[in-house]
C-alpha positions in Angstrom: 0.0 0.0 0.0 1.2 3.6 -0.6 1.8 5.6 2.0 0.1 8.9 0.5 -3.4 6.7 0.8 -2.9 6.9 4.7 -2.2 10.6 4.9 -4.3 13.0 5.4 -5.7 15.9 3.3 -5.1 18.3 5.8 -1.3 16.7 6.1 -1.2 17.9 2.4 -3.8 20.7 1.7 -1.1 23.4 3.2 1.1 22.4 0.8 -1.8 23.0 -1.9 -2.4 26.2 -0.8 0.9 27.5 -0.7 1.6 25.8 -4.1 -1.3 27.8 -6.0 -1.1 31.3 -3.7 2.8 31.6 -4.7 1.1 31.8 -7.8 -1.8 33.9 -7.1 -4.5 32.1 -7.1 -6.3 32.0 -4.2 -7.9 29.5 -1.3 -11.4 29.7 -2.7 -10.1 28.5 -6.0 -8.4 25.5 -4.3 -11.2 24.7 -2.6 -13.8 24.9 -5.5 -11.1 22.7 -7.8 -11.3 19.9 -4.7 -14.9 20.2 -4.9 -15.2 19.9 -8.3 -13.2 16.5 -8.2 -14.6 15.4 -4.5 -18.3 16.4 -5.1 -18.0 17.7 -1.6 -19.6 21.4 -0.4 -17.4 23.9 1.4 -18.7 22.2 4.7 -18.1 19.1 3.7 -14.7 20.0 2.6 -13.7 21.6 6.0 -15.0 19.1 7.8 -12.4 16.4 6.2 -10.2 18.7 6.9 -11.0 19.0 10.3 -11.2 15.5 10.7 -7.8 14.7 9.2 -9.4 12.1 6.8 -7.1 10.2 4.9 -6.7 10.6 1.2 -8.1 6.2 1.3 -11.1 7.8 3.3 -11.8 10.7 1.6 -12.0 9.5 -1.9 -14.1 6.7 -0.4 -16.3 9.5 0.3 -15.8 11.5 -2.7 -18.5 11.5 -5.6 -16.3 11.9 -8.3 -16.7 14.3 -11.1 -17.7 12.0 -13.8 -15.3 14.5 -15.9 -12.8 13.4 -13.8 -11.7 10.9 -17.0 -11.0 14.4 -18.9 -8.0 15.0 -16.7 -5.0 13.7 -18.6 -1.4 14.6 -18.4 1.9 13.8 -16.5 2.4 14.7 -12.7 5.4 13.5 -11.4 6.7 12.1 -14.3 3.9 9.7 -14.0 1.1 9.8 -16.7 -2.5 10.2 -14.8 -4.4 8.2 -17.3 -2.0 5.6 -17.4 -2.2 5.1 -13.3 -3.5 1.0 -12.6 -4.9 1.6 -9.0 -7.7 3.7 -8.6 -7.6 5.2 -5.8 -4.2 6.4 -6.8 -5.7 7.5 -9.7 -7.8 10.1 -8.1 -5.2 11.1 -6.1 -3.2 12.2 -9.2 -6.7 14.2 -10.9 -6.1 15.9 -7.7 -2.4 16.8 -8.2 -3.1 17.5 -11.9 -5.8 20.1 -10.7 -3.8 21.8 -8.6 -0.4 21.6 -10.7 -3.3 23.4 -13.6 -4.4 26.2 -11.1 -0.9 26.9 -9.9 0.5 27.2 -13.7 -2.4 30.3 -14.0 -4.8 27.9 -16.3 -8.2 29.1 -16.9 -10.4 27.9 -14.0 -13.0 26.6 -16.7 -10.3 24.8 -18.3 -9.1 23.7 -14.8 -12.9 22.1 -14.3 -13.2 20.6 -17.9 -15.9 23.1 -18.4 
């Protein structure tokens, strides 16, 4: 098992933020991006957060975009379409996204819109 599917969004989401605000984007846009993916609300959001749910638990949770399959591309040298285990799949829309917002992309492009 990977070790990322036992850490916890919050563990990571400061690293997120900082990530996209060095490149002016902003919280709100983080959040909606994770939403987007997650199918979670604000609340919903925050409380994961809160609750230091693992990346295993939260995408367990998640009701995935079913545009998630748009998101293609490599993130960490590792193509995201081409990832075998699901949940590590998701986990990699979810660095795509915010890899998209940081490099300044469109936010409708972003959300496959």
């Amino acid at each position: 098992m990977h070790r990322i599917f036992s850490t916890s969004l919050a563990s990571v989401y400061p690293l997120y933020l900082a990530k996209v605000e060095r490149k002016g984007r902003s919280q709100a846009e983080l959040d909606e991006v994770i939403g987007w993916l997650t199918g979670f609300s604000e609340a919903e959001l925050r409380a994961h957060l809160d609750a230091e749910t693992t990346f295993e638990e939260l995408f367990a949770a998640a009701r995935l975009n079913p545009a998630a399959g748009l998101i293609t591309g490599v993130v960490c040298g590792v193509r995201v379409e081409d990832v075998e285990d699901p949940l590590m799949q998701k986990i990699r829309y979810l660095d795509k996204l915010v890899d998209e917002l940081a490099r300044g992309k469109a936010m409708d492009k972003v959300l496959r819109g």
